[in-house]
Steps between C-alpha positions, in 0.01 A plus 500: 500500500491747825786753512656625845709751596870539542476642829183335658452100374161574698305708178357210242352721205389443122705591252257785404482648848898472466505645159238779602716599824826496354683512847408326797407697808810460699705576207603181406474329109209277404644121405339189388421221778740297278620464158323260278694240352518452113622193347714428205210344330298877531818667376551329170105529449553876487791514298285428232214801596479873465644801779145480603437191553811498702398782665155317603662178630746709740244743655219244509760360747508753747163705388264180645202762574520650159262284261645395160265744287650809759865397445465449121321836458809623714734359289259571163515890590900528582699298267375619139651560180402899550678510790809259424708567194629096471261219532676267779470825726847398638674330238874367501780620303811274486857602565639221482425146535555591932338806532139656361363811594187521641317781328254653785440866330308462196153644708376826491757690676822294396639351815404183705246637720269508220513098596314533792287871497310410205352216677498647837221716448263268353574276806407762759231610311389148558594528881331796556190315382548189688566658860170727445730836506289774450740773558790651249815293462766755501842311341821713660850394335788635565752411215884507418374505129297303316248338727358909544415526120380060469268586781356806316449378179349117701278748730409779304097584480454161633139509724519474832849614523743858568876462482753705620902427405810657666844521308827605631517860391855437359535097496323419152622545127362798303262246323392357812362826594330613244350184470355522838434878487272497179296204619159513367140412670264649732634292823855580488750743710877476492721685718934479548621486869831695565715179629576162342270187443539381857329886634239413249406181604531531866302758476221314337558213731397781783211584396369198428581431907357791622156341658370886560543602097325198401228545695477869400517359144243236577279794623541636172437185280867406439667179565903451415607248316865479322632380152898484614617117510395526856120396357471112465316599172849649377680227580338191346492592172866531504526131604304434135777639267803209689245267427438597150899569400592155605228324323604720176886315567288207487284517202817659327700198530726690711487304841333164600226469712633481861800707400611782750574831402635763690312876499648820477345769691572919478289617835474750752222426712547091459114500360595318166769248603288386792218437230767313313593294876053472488555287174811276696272449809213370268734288317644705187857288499727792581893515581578792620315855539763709350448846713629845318542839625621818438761703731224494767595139576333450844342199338826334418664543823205356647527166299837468533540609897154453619477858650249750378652840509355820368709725653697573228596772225243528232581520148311663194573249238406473141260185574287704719217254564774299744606827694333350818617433818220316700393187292118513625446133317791327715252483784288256313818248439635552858149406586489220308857339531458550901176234500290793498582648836327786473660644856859447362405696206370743699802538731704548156281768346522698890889457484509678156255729606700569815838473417493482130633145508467143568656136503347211421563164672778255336232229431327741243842616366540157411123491348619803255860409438293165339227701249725866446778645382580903561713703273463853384688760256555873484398714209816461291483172516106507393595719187802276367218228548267660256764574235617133524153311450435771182858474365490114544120415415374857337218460767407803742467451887417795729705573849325251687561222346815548440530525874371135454732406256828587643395358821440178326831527351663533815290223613585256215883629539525389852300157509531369129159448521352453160131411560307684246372822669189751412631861598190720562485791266301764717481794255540661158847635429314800405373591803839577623585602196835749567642196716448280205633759251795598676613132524458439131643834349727723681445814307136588529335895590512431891314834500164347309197419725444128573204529200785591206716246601223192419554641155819495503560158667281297266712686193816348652374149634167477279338385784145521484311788700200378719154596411479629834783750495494616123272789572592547849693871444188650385243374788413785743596483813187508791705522802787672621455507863770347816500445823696510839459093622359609782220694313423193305172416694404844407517469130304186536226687696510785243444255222235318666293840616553375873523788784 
C-alpha cells in the first residue's frame, strides 16, 4: 500500500515516510492508494476476537511496510489495562434496542483521542526507524481541546521525539487546560494562542509550509512532524473502533451479519466521521454517516448545499472541541469522492484559502447526499439533551454527544429511519463538567472552579469520576505562557533552542 497526496497524485510514499512527515510538502493530506476491501466472511471472524486483534486486522490493511511483530508491539504498548479503565477499550452501552453509545473515552485522558495518540507514537517511533531518520521528530498540535493533552500524555519522554501543543487561549474548558498546562515529561511545551482553534491550526499549518524554517530546523537537527488528524497515523486507528462497534452488535445478538447501521458522528474537523466513511469504503455495511455539529455548522451547510463557507460568525459553545470553522479532514473525502483528482482538490483548498469558500460540482453533491446526513443543535438544545438521556436512562453523556444525540433525533424525526445506530461518545461528561452539571441541576455554586464542581456532579448523578481527572485540581501547573498567532513560529523556535 503506497499513499499519495491530496494535492499532487505524483508523490507514491510508505506509510512510514507518510506517518513520519505528517503533511505533504505542498500542503496537501497523505491518503491511501485505495481502500482495501473486507469481506463479510473477515467481519464475522472478528466479531468473535479482542479490540486488538481488531485493531491488527484494520491497520495491517493499510500499514503493508510495517511487519506483524512492529504492529503488534504497537498495539501491545497502547491499548493496556494501565492505560484503559474497561477491557473492550471502546465498549457499547445500549439505549435502546436502536441506539448504543459508542464509548471512545475510557484512555488516559478521557476523551476519544486517546483512540488514536496512544498508538500513534509507537507507530512513528517505528517510522522514524524505518526511513533511517536520524534527526529529532518534533510533533506540533494545535488543539480545540483534547487532542493537545492525548498527544502529551501519547508523546511524552518518548525517544526520539519533542512536542509542542497550541490551545486557544480562551476556547477550552477549565479542565482542558489544566490538563494540558501540568503535562508532565522532559519533551513537552504547551503554549495558548490568543484567537480560536482555526488561528491555532493555521498557524501550525504555516509553519510546517515554510521551506526556509525547516531547513533552519533541519540545520539544527529538527524535523516536523504532526499528531492532529491531518497524520495518516491519526487517522487509521479511528477506522478500528467502526469496525469493532459493529462486530460487538454482532456478537451481541443485536444485528445480523450484513445488517447496515447508520453512525452518528459529533466533529469539527471531519477527522472521525471520515474514519467512520474509511470503514464504508472497505466494506463496513453502513447507511448513513449521521454528521453533528455545534452552532458552528459550516459542516452542515456544506452537506446539505454543497458550498463550503467559512465566512461566518463564530460561536464559543459549550462543546468546544467542534468550535471549528475549516474542516482540515474534508480534503481527504473531496479527494476521494472526486476519483482522486488531486488538481480539483487543489482548486477547492485555493478557493477557501482565497475567498474563504467553495462549491463543489452537482455530481459529488449527489455522491454525499447518498452516504451523509447534516444536522446540528445549539447549546440549549445540547443541555435539555443531557438531562433527557439521565432522567430517562440514569446514564451520563457529556456536551458532545449530546450534540450527537439530538442530531440523531432530528434525523430519525424527519426520515423514520429506524436502522439501529452507534452514536459516538467522544468524551467524559466530566470533562465538561459545569455544562453537564448545569443541565442536570439548576441550582449549583456557579461561582466554584471547574475542579469543585466534579465533586459536586458525581454527588447529584453518581456518575463515576475518571482516574484521569480525580486528582487533577492538585497537579501543578508547568506552563502559563501565550502567544500572538503570528509569534507562533517563535515559541516553537524558543522551545526547540533554534536562533
Amino acid at each position: 500500500m503506497n499513499f499519495s497526496s491530496t494535492r499532487n497524485n505524483d508523490i507514491k510514499i510508505t506509510s512510514a515516510q507518510a506517518i513520519k512527515q505528517g503533511l505533504s510538502e505542498e500542503g496537501g493530506l497523505f491518503v491511501p492508494e485505495s481502500f482495501p476491501s473486507v469481506t463479510l466472511e473477515e467481519i464475522a471472524e472478528l466479531s468473535q476476537k479482542s479490540y486488538k486483534e481488531r485493531a491488527f486486522f484494520v491497520l495491517s490493511k493499510y500499514l503493508t511496510d510495517f511487519t506483524e511483530d512492529e504492529l503488534w508491539n504497537c498495539i501491545n504498548n497502547a491499548y493496556t489495562k494501565e492505560k484503559f479503565e474497561s477491557d473492550a477499550i471502546a465498549p457499547l452501552k445500549e439505549y435502546n434496542d436502536k441506539e448504543y453509545f459508542l464509548e471512545l473515552w475510557h484512555g488516559p485522558t478521557s476523551a476519544f483521542k486517546d483512540m488514536a495518540l496512544q498508538i500513534l507514537p509507537h507507530l512513528l517511533t517505528v517510522s522514524i526507524k524505518k526511513t533511517g531518520e536520524t534527526k529529532t521528530v518534533t510533533i506540533l498540535v494545535a488543539t480545540s481541546g483534547d487532542t493537545g493533552k492525548a498527544a502529551l500524555e501519547g508523546f511524552k519522554d518518548v525517544d526520539g521525539t519533542k512536542i509542542m501543543v497550541f490551545y486557544p487561549e480562551s476556547g477550552v474548558s477549565q479542565v482542558q487546560q489544566r490538563q494540558m498546562n501540568s503535562q508532565e515529561g522532559n519533551n513537552v511545551c504547551v503554549s495558548g494562542v490568543f484567537g480560536n482553534f482555526d488561528d491555532a491550526q493555521n498557524g501550525v499549518k504555516k509553519i510546517f509550509t515554510d521551506e526556509e524554517y525547516k531547513k533552519l530546523l533541519a540545520e539544527n537537527g529538527v524535523v516536523l512532524s504532526s499528531a492532529n488528524s491531518i497524520n495518516f497515523g491519526r487517522l487509521v486507528p479511528q477506522v478500528v473502533y467502526y469496525f469493532s462497534a459493529y462486530c460487538d452488535l454482532i456478537k451481541n445478538n443485536k444485528i445480523k451479519l450484513g445488517d447496515k447501521i447508520n453512525v452518528v458522528v459529533p466533529t469539527g474537523n471531519f477527522g472521525n466521521i471520515l474514519a467512520a466513511y474509511y470503514a464504508k469504503r472497505m466494506g463496513l455495511p453502513v447507511n448513513k454517516l449521521i454528521c453533528a455539529s455545534n452552532s458552528n455548522n459550516v459542516l452542515t451547510d456544506f452537506i446539505k448545499t454543497g458550498v463550503y463557507d467559512k465566512t461566518r460568525d463564530f460561536y464559543l459553545t459549550i462543546s468546544p472541541s467542534m468550535d471549528i470553522l475549516i474542516s482540515s479532514n474534508l480534503e481527504r473525502f473531496l479527494y476521494e469522492i472526486s476519483g482522486k483528482d488531486a488538481e480539483k482538490t487543489s482548486k477547492y483548498m485555493s478557493e477557501l484559502s482565497a475567498n474563504g469558500k467553495y462549491e463543489i460540482s452537482d455530481d459529488l453533491k449527489a455522491i454525499i447526499a447518498d452516504n451523509f446526513y447534516g444536522g446540528f443543535c445549539d447549546d440549549n438544545a445540547t443541555k435539555e439533551t443531557i438531562k433527557k438521556v439521565f432522567e430517562e436512562k440514569n446514564y451520563l453523556i457529556d456536551t458532545h454527544t449530546a450534540v450527537a444525540k439530538k442530531v440523531y433525533d432530528k434525523y430519525k424525526e424527519e426520515t423514520g429511519d429506524e436502522t439501529v445506530s452507534v452514536i459516538a461518545s467522544t468524551a467524559n461528561p466530566y470533562k465538561f463538567v459545569a455544562s453537564v452539571l448545569s443541565s442536570v441541576k439548576e441550582d449549583y455554586n456557579k461561582a466554584s472552579d471547574e475542579f469543585s464542581l466534579i465533586d459536586e456532579l458525581e454527588a447529584v448523578t453518581g456518575a463515576k469520576i475518571p482516574a484521569p481527572l480525580a486528582n487533577l485540581k492538585n497537579k501543578a501547573v508547568r506552563f502559563t505562557d501565550s502567544c500572538k498567532k503570528e509569534d507562533m513560529q517563535n515559541a516553537v523556535s524558543e522551545f526547540l533552542k533554534v536562533k
